[in-house]
Phi, psi and omega in degrees: 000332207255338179297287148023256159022243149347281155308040150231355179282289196332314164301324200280117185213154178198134151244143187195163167247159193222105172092006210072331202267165187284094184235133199253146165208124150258174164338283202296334159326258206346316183266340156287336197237340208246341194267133159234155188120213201212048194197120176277131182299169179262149165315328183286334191271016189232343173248016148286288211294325153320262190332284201307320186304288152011239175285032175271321214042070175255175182229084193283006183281351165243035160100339208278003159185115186228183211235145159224133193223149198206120166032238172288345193293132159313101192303138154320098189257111175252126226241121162283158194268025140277345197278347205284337189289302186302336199261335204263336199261330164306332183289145156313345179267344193299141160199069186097154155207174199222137179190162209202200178228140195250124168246159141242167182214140179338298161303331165228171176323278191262162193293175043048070186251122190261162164251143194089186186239063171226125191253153171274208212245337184250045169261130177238135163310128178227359191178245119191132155229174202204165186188129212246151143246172168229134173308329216247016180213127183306297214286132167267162175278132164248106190247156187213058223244094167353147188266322176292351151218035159269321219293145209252132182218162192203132188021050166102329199250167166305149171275201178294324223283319201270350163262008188276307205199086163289315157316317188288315186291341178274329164295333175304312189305325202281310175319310179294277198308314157321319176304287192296358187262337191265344202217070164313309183285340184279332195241011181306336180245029199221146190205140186249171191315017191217008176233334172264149187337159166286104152281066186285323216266084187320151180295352171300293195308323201281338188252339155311309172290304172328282183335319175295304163322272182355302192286326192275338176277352200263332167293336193269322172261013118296341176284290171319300164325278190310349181276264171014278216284003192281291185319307203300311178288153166290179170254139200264105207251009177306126179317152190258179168311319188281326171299332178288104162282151227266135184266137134313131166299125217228086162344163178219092188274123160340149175281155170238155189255124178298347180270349157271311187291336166297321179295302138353302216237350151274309177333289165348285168298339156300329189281315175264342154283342155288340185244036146295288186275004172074354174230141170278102195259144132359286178309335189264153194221156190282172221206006130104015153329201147244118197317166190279113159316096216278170180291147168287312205290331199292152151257325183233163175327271222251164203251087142282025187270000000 
């Protein structure tokens, strides 16, 4: 597979000049000498960067274009910003540019745009512009661009080049962009290391950040699952303690048995027709009659006086 390859770098070839001189790039240059990172580029990234060196007319054996590829990420075609100064001073319109640092300072309002990249000690860096001119144009481009969302950081901090000599690189990132905004046709696909994303991220890295996704969808289907099994369960409807109130006690009277209670009530009637009639039978059962009406005056069954 890697022979392969190989033969297939070997066909990708391009000649061309830069300058008068003579420049041959194959593949396999490119990908032994032209690649930074810890990854090999693909062929299609590898006949962009061949074509672009091509018709750019860069010389990437002198830094004016390398490739950087990190792991599964799309490799990177980065372009220096001298290659960007030589395409813009080859146009015939050029006719200058000018470019600084924007500081504040406590003491005063408004900010400070200096020329060159020197600022003074009690001054904070806030920023670089640029300003292009063209002949062939009344107004020059003018750019203006933020230190904080050029400046290249690795775990929260500047990196060296940009915590070494923070000015100079944000006037440079302001140039290249003024440049490439004034000379659209000439700078138009080409971006140099400070304008494109940081491709830092290594398969260690790449595969951590997975790992987070992962951890984070495997929390959303346990958060579920627990919604689930909460819905599923009974629910513990037990009174809390402040909620209890003194319950009253309530008798529970035994049911009555209706065979007894018939009995009862013939007793009864028999009971008051003996003592109607003054005598007592065993026997006699009431005839479904209405019972005898007592005197209001009687108080007791029976008259012990």
């Amino acid at each position: 597979m890697t022979n392969e390859v190989s033969r297939k770098d070997d066909k990708m070839e391009v000649e061309y000049k830069v300058n008068g001189q003579n420049i041959k790039l194959t593949g396999n240059m490119v990908q032994n000498f032209l690649t930074n990172g810890n990854s090999k580029i693909t062929p299609q990234e590898t006949m962009m960067f061949l074509s672009l060196c091509k018709y750019q007319k860069l010389n990437p054996f002198i830094n004016e274009a390398y490739i950087i590829k990190y792991g599964s990420a799309p490799a990177q075609i980065i372009v220096s910003k001298e290659a960007f100064m030589k395409r813009a001073e080859s146009n015939p319109d050029y006719d200058g540019i000018e470019a600084g640092c924007i500081a504040i300072n406590e003491d005063d309002d408004e900010p400070r745009y200096t020329k060159g990249a020197f600022i003074l000690p009690d001054e904070t860096l806030v920023g670089g512009w640029a300003q292009v001119y063209r002949k062939d144009r009344k107004i020059p481009t003018r750019i203006e661009i933020s230190l904080t969302e050029f400046q290249k950081t690795k775990n929260g901090r500047p990196s060296s080049t940009w915590a070494s000599m923070p000015a100079n690189m944000i006037r440079k990132t302001a140039m290249v962009n003024a440049l490439r905004e004034a000379f659209p046709q000439d700078l138009g696909n080409m971006y140099t290391e400070d304008d494109k994303q940081e491709a830092s991220e290594t398969p260690k890295n790449a595969s951590q950040a997975s790992q987070g996704n992962i951890t984070n969808i495997n929390d959303l289907a346990k958060t579920k699952k627990e919604q689930i099994k909460v819905a599923n369960d009974p629910k513990d409807v037990t009174p809390k303690a402040e909620d209890k109130k003194p319950v009253q006690k309530v008798q529970v009277r035994k049911p009555v048995d209706l065979n007894q209670l018939d009995k009862f009530e013939k007793e009864q009637k028999a009971f008051l027709k003996q003592a109607k009639e003054g005598g007592i039978d065993d026997d006699a059962e009431t005839n479904g009659s209405e019972p005898v009406k007592e005197d209001p005056n009687q108080t007791e069954l029976f008259d012990t006086k």
